[in-house]
C-alpha positions as CSV (number, residue, x, y, z in Angstrom):
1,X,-12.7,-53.4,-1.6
2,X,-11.4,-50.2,-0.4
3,X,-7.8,-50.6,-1.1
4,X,-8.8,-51.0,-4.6
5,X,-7.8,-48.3,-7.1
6,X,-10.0,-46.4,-8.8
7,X,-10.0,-43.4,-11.4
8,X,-9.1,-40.2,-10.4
9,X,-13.1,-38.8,-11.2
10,X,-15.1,-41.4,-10.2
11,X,-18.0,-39.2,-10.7
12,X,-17.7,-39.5,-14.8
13,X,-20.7,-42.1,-15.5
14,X,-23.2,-43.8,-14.1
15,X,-21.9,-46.5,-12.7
16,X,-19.4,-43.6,-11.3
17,X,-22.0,-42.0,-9.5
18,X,-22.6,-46.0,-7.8
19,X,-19.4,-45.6,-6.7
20,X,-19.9,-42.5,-5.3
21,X,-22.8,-43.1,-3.4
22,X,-21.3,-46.2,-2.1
23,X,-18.3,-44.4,-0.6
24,X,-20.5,-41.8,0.4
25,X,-22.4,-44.8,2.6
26,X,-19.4,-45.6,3.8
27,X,-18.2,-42.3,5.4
28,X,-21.6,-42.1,6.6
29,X,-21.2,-45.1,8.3
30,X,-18.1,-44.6,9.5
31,X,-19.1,-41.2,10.7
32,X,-17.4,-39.2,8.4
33,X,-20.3,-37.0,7.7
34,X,-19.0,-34.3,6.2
35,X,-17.3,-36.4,3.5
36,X,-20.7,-38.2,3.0
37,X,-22.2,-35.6,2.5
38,X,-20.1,-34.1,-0.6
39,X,-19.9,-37.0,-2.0
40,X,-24.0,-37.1,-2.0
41,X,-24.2,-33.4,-3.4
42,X,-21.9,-34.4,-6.3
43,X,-24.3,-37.2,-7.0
44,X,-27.1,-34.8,-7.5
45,X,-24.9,-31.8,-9.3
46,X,-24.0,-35.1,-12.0
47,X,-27.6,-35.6,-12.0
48,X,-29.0,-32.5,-12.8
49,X,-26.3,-31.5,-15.3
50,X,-27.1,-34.7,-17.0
51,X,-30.5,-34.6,-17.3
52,X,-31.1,-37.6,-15.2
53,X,-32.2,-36.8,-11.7
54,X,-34.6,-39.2,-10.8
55,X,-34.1,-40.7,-7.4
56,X,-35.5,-43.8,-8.6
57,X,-32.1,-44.1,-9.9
58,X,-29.9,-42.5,-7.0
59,X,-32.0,-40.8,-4.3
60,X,-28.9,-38.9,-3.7
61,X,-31.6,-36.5,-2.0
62,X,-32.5,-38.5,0.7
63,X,-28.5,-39.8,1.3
64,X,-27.4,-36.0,1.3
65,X,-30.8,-35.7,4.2
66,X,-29.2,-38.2,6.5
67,X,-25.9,-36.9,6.8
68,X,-27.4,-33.5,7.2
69,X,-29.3,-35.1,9.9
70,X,-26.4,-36.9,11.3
71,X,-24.8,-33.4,11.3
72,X,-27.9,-32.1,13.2
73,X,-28.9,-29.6,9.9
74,X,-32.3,-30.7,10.3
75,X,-33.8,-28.2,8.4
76,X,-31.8,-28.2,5.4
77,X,-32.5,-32.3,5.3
78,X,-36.3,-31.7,5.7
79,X,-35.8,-29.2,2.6
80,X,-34.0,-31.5,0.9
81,X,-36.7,-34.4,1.5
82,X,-39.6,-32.5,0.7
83,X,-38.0,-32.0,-2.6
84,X,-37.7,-35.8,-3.3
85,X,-41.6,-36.0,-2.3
86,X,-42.1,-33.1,-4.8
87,X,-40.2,-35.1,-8.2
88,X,-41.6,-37.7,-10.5
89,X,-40.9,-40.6,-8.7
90,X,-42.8,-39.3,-5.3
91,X,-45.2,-41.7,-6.1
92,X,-42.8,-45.3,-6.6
93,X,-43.0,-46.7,-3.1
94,X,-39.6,-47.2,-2.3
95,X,-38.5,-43.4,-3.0
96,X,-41.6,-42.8,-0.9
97,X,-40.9,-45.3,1.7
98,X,-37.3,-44.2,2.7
99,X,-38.0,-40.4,2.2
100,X,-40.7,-40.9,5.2
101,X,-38.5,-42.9,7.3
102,X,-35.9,-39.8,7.4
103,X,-38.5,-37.6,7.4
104,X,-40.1,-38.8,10.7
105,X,-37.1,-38.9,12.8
106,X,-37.6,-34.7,12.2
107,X,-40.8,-34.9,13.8
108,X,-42.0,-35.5,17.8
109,X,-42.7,-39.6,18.4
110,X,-47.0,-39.5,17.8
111,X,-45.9,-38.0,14.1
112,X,-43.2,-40.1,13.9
113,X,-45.2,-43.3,14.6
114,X,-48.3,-42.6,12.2
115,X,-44.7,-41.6,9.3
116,X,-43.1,-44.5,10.1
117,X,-46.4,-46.4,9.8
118,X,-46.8,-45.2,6.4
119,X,-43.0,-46.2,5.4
120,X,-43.1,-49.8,6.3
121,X,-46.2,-50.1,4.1
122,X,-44.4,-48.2,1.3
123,X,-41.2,-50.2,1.5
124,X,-42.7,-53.8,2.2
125,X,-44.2,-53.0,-1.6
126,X,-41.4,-51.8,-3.1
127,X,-39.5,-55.1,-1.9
128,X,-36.4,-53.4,-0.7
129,X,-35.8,-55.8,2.5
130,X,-32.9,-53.9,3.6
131,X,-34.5,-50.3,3.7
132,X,-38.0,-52.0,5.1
133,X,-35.8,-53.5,8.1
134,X,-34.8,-49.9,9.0
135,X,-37.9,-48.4,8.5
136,X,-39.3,-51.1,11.3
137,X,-36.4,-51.1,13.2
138,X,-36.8,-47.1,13.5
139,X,-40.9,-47.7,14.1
140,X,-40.1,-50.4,17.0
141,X,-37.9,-47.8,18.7
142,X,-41.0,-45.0,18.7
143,X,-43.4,-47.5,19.6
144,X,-41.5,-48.2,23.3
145,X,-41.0,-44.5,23.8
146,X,-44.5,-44.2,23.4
147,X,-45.2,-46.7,26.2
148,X,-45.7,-49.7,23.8
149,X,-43.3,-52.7,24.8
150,X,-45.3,-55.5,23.9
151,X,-46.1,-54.1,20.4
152,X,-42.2,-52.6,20.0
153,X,-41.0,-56.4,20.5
154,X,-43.3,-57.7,17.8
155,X,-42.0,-55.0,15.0
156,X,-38.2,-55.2,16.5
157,X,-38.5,-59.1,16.4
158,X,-40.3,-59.1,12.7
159,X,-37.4,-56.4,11.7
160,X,-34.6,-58.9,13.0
161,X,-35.5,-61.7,10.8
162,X,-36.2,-59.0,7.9
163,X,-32.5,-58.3,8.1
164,X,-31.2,-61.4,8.8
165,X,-33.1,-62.7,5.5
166,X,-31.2,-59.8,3.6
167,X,-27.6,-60.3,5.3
168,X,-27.3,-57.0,7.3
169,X,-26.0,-58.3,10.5
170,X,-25.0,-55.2,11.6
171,X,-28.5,-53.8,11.8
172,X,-29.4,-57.4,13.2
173,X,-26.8,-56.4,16.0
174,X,-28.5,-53.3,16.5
175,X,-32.0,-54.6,16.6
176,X,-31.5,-57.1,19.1
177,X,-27.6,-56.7,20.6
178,X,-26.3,-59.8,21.4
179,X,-28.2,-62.2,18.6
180,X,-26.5,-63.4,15.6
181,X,-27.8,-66.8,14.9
182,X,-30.8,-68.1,13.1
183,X,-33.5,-67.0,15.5
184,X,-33.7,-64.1,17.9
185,X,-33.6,-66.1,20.7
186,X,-35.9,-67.5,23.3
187,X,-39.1,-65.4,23.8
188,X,-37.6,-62.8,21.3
189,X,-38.3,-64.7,18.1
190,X,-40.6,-67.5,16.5
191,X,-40.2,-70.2,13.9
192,X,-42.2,-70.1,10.7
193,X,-45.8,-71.9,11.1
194,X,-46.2,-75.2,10.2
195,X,-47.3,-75.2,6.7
196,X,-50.5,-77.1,6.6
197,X,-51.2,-74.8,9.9
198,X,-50.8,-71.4,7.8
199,X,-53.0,-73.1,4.7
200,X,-56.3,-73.7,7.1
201,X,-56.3,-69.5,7.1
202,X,-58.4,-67.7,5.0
203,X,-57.6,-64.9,3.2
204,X,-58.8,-62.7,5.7
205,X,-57.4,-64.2,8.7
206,X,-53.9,-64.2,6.8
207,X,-54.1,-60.9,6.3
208,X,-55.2,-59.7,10.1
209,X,-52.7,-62.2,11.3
210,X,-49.8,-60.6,9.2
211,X,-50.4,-56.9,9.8
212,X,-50.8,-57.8,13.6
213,X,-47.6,-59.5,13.3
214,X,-46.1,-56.1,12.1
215,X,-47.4,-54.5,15.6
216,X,-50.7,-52.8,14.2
217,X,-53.7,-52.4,16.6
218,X,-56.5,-54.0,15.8
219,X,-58.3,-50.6,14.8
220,X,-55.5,-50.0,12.9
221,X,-55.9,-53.3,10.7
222,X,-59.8,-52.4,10.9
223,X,-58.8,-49.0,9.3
224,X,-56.9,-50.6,6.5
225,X,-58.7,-53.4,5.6
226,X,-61.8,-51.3,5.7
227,X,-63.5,-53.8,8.0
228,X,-64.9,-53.0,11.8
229,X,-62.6,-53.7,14.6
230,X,-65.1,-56.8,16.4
231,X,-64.5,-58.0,12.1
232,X,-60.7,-58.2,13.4
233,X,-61.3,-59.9,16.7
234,X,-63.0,-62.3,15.4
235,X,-60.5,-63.1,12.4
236,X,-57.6,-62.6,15.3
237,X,-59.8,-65.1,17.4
238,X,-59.9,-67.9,14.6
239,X,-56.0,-67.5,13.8
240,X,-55.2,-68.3,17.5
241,X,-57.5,-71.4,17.6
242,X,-56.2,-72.6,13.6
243,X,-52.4,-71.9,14.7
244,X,-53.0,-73.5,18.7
245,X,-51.3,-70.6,20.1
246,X,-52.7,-68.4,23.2
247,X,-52.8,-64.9,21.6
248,X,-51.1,-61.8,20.2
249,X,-47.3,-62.4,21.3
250,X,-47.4,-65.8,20.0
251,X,-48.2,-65.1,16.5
252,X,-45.6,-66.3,14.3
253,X,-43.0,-63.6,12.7
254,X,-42.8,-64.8,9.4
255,X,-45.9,-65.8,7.4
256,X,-44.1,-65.9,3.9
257,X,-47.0,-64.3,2.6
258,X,-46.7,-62.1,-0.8
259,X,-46.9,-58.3,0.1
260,X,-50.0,-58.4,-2.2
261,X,-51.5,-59.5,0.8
262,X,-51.2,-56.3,3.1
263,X,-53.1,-54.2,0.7
């Protein structure tokens, strides 16, 4: 795709500014962040001049944060952020949900955690599999350096199939090094539940079970369900006995249940 020609000003339309941000991913990825980086900040100058800057369409704000980050100009990219939290779109949860992954890899890892908490709920409503596999990648990694294994290889082993589902291998690579193929691995991964076995939980049990599964505590799910935490033991309890498995680490990693049901 590279070697293909393109026009001289790329930047000239929309679909121009695609381009751009797309090559602009690419330098980023290929650690060319200085490149990246123009490329964003001609995004947003397009933008403005046009009347369109809504980073619903390009968050070109966010893009331009990460190299800035990459270039260790962290608080130009936490300026640049808070301005994307400050537009119109602050509110749509995918604009919200990768603008607080960046943002927490500014801050120190208890921060961090409670950001990144907050991202992987925004993102796993806005549907965006690719940017929600980040987002728990980056929440697995903060979890272990706060002294959190068991709960780091629930969300790193959830994040793996998250990006295997959406075809970014790379990031499957990073997640866990070595696994490619359909599952994880033994002890890293789990298949889906049997069916029938999923459809003899409640509503309530399914969603403890799933917000377990994405390595909350269970007075974290009591916080967001708005229920007490011996409420969650109880539903935890059940789950184990419905599903025949011996606790916590055995909980399947992928429900297939509708992100309705987190909220």
């Amino acid at each position: 795709m590279l070697s293909r020609p393109v026009p001289d000003r790329p930047g000239g339309s929309v679909h121009g500014l695609n381009y751009l941000r797309a090559r602009g991913q690419h330098a980023l990825a290929t650690s060319r962040f200085h490149a990246a980086l123009g490329d964003f900040l001609d995004i947003g100058r397009h933008m403005k001049r046009w009347g369109l800057d809504r980073p619903r369409v390009l968050p070109w704000r966010a893009d331009a944060a990460e190299a800035l980050i990459r270039l260790g100009e962290t608080h130009q990219a936490e300026r640049f952020l808070a301005d994307q939290l400050t537009t119109r779109d602050a509110d749509d949860p995918w604009v919200r949900g990768i603008s607080l992954r960046l943002r927490a890899s500014l801050r120190e890892p208890k921060e961090r955690q409670a950001m990144l908490a907050k991202a992987v709920d925004e993102l796993h409503r806005s549907g965006d599999q690719y940017e929600l596999a980040r987002a728990m990648t980056d929440f697995g990694q903060v979890l272990r350096e706060l002294g959190e294994p068991a709960r780091a290889a629930m969300v790193n082993r959830r994040a793996w199939h998250v990006a295997k589902e959406c075809g970014a291998e790379a990031l499957c690579v990073k997640i866990l090094p070595g696994h490619t193929g359909d599952s994880p691995g033994p002890g890293e991964g789990a298949d889906g539940p049997d069916a029938d076995l999923v459809a003899s939980l409640s509503d309530s049990e399914k969603r403890v079970a799933l917000l377990a599964v994405h390595g909350h505590t269970n007075r974290e799910i009591a916080q967001k369900l708005y229920i007490t935490v011996s409420t969650v033991e109880q539903h935890l309890t059940r789950v184990y006995r419905k599903l025949d498995i011996p606790g916590r680490q055995s909980l399947p990693v992928d429900f297939h249940l509708g992100v309705a049901e987190l909220v």
